[in-house]
C-alpha positions as CSV (number, residue, x, y, z in Angstrom):
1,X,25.5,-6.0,-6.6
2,X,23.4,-3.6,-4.3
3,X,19.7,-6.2,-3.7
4,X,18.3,-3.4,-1.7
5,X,17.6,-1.1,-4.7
6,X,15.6,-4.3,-5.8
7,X,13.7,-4.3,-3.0
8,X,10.2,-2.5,-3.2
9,X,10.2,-1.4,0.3
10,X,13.4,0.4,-0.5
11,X,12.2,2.0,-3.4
12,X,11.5,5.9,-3.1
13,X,7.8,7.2,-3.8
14,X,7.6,9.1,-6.8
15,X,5.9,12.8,-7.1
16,X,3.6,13.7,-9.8
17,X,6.1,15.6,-11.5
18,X,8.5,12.3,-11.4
19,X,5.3,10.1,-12.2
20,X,4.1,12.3,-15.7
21,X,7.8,12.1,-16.9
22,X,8.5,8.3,-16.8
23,X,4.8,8.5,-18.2
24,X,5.2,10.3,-20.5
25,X,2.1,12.6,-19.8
26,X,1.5,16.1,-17.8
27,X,1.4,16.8,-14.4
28,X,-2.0,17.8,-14.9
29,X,-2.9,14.5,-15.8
30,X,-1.2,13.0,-13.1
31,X,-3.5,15.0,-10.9
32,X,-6.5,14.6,-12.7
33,X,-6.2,10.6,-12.2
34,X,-6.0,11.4,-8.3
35,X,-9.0,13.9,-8.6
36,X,-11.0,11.8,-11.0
37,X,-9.3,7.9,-9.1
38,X,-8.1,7.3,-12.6
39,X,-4.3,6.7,-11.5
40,X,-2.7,4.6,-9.6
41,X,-2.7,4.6,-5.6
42,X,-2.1,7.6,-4.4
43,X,-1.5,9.5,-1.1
44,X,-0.9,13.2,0.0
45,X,1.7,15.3,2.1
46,X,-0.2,18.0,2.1
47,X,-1.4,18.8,-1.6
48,X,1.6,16.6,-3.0
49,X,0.3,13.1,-4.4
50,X,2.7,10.8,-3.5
51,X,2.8,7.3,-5.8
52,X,4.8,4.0,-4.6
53,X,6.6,2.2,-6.8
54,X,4.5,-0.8,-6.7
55,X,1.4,0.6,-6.7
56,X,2.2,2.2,-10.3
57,X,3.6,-1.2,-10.9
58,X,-0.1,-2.3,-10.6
59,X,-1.6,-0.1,-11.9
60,X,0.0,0.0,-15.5
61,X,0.1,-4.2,-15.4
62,X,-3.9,-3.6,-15.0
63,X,-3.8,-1.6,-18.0
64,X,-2.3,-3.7,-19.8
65,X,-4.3,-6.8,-18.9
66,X,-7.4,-4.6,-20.3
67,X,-6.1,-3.4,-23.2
68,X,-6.2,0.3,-21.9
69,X,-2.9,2.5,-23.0
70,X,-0.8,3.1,-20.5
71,X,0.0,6.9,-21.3
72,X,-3.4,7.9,-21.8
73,X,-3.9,12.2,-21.4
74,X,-7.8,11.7,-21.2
């Protein structure tokens, strides 16, 4: 059994792109949250957001605790 793919710190960041799809929503979306600090935690090579996997981890479990969908377009 391979514990390093467990591991947060081994875990790659996902793009916007990879984000919307396991979201379920646009890309658009994706960077409106960034634009509008909707999303979760993101940073930037260059124009690119850039999401960890724990931060997204946070963010949807926040989500949840309120209520608030978790594949919300608006």
């Amino acid at each position: 059994m391979n514990t390093e793919s467990n591991n947060p710190r081994t875990e790659r960041p996902a793009t916007a792109a990879r984000l919307a799809i396991s979201l379920g929503v646009t890309v658009p979306t994706v960077r409106e949250w960034c634009i509008r600090g909707l999303g979760p935690r993101a940073y930037f090579i260059g124009d690119y957001p850039m999401f960890e996997a724990s931060d997204v981890r946070d963010w949807l479990e926040q989500r949840r605790e309120l209520g608030l969908p978790t594949t919300d377009e608006s």
